[in-house]
N, C-alpha and C positions, 0 to 999 in steps of 0.2 A: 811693242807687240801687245795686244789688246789679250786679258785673259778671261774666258768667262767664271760667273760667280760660280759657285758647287751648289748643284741641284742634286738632290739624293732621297733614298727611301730608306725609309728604317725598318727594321725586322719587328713585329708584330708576334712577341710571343713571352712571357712570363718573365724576361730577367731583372735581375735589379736595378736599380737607378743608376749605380754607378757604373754599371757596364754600357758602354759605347760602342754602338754598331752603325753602320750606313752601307750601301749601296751608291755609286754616282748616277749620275746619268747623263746622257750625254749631249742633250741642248741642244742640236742640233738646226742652225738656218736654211743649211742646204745639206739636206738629207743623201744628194746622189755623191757628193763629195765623200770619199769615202773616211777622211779626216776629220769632216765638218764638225766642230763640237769639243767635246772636253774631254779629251783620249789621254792618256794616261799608259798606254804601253810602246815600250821604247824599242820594240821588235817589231814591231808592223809596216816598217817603211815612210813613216810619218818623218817630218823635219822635227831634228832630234834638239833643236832649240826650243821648238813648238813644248815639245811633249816634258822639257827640263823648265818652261815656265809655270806648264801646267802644273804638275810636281807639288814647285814651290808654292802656286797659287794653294794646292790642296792641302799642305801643312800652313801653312799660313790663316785662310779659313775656319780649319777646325781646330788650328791652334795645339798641336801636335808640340810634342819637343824634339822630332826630328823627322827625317821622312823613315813611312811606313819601313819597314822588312819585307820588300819585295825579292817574290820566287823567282827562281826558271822555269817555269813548269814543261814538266814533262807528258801529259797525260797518262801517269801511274799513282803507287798507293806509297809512297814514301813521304811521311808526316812528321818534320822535326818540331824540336823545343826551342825557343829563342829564348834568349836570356841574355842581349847586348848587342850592341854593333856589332856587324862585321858583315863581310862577302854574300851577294845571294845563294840561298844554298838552293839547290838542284833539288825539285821537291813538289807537291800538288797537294801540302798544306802544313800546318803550323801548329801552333799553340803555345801561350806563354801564360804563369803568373804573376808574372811580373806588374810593375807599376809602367806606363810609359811607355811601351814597346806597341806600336800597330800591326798587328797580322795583317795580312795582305793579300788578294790574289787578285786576277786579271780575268774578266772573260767578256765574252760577245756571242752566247747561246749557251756555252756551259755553265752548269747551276753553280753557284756560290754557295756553301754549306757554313752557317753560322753556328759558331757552337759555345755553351759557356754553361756553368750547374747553376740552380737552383738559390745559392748561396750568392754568384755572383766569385768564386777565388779562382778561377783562370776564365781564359777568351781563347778560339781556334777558329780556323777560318780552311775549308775544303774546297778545290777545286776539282768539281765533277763532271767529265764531259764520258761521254759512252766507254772511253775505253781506261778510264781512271772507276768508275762503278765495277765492272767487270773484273779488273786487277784489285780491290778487294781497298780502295781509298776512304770508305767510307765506316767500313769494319776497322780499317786500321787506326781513324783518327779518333773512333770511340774507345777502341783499346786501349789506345796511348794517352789519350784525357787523364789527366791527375783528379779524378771524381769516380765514384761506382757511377754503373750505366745510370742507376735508377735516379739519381740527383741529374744526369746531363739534360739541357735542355736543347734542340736546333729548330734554327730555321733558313728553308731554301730560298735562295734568291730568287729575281726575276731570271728566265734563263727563257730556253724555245721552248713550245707548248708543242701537243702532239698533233694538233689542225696543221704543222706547221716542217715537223720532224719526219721525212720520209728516208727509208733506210732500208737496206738489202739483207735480204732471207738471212746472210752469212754472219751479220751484227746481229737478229733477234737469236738463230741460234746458238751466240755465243755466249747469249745470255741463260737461253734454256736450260745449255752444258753446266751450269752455275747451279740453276733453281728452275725447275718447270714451271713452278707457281709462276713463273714472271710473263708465262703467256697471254696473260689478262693485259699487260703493258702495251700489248702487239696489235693495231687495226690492218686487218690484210686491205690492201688496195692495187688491186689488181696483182701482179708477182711482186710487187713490193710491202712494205707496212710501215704505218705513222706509229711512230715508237713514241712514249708518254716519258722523258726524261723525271720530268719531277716526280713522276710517282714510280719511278726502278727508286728514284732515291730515298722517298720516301718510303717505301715498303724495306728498304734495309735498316736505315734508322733504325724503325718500327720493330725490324726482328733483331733488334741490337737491345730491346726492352727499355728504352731510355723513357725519360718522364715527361717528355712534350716533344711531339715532331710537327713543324706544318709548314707550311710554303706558299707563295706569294703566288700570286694568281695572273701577272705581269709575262707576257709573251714578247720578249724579245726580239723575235722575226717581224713581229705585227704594227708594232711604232719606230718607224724610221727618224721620227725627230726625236724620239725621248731615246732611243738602244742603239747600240751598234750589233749587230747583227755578221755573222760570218754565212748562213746560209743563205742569207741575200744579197751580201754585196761581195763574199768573197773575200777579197783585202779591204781590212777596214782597223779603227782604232778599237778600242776596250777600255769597258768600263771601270771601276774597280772598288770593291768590296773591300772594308776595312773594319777591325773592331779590338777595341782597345780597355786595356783600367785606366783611367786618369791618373795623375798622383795627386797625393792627398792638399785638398787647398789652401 
């Protein structure tokens, strides 16, 4: 079985040297395929040899000392602590200060939230999709960071853009019920509205008072050979966001 290389973006935003971040991407030859590429999620109905060589491929490449601390995600605000092997825990994000431990998440239009302080002494990794923002995942995992707000630093993945996010009256005002402010988020088009996921998320960052918020500029809907994409193809594989401390060399 043939594996491709890891093609990935890195987060563009203040942390130290030793902090390790990336995003994949998914390399895709044949875009309509909805596996085509370097999927990495073992729930999407993909061949589950396929997605265990990929895996390997991906610790292998970046040279991990084992594979990531993959979630279940749920689309809620439940953020644990890793601190060792063991079971995936049921969860939409992480954090560890550990040495050697990869945070983890999965997505294909949900924004990946990077997160780590200023210092570089822990790493977390958020998965934000409309109704993890709303259940309060991103307030949660800055609460739960071992750092004051004012030291944490994020940054949001490539994820859907709002030319791209169209969503029903009942999603913006579940947003409203939250924060009215967040109507600036909202383009009405016709009874519907193009909702701006990266900026609900970045606007709570932001009122979370942290030291650097900013986000990738990468629309996921829009490159069918570089993204996997669930509002375009539906069933499809996922990319995945990882970010880690090395151990010492």
């Amino acid at each position: 079985m043939n594996v491709a290389t890891t093609v990935s973006v890195v987060p563009h935003w203040p942390a130290p040297s030793h902090v390790r971040a990336l995003i994949t991407e998914r390399s895709a030859s044949q875009p309509e395929d909805p596996y085509n590429g370097f999927n990495l999620g073992n729930h999407v109905g993909d061949n589950p040899g396929r997605v265990v060589a990929h895996r390997l491929s991906l610790v292998q490449q970046l040279r991990l000392v084992g594979q990531p601390r993959w979630l279940t995600q749920v689309h809620g605000a439940r953020v644990c602590e890793l601190d060792g092997p063991g079971e995936e825990p049921v969860a939409d994000g992480s954090f560890t200060t550990r040495r050697d431990i990869a945070c983890a998440v999965l997505s294909a239009d949900c924004a990946p939230v990077f997160l780590s302080d200023l210092l570089g002494s822990f790493v977390g990794l958020l998965h934000a999709g409309w109704r993890g923002v709303i259940a309060g995942v991103i307030e949660q995992g800055i609460a739960r960071a071992p750092a004051k707000p004012q030291d944490i630093i994020a940054w949001v993945g490539p994820s859907i853009s709002q030319c791209a996010y169209e969503v029903g009256n009942e999603v913006r005002e579940q947003f409203l019920a939250v924060d009215p402010v967040d109507q600036k988020y909202f383009a009405r088009k016709g009874d519907r509205y193009m909702a701006d996921l990266p900026g609900l998320v970045l606007a709570r960052l932001r009122r979370c008072e942290i030291a650097f918020a900013a986000a990738s500029d990468c629309c996921t809907y829009s490159d069918s050979g570089r993204w996997f994409s669930h509002r375009r193809q539906g069933r499809c594989g996922r990319m995945a966001s990882l970010i880690w401390l090395p151990g010492a060399p």
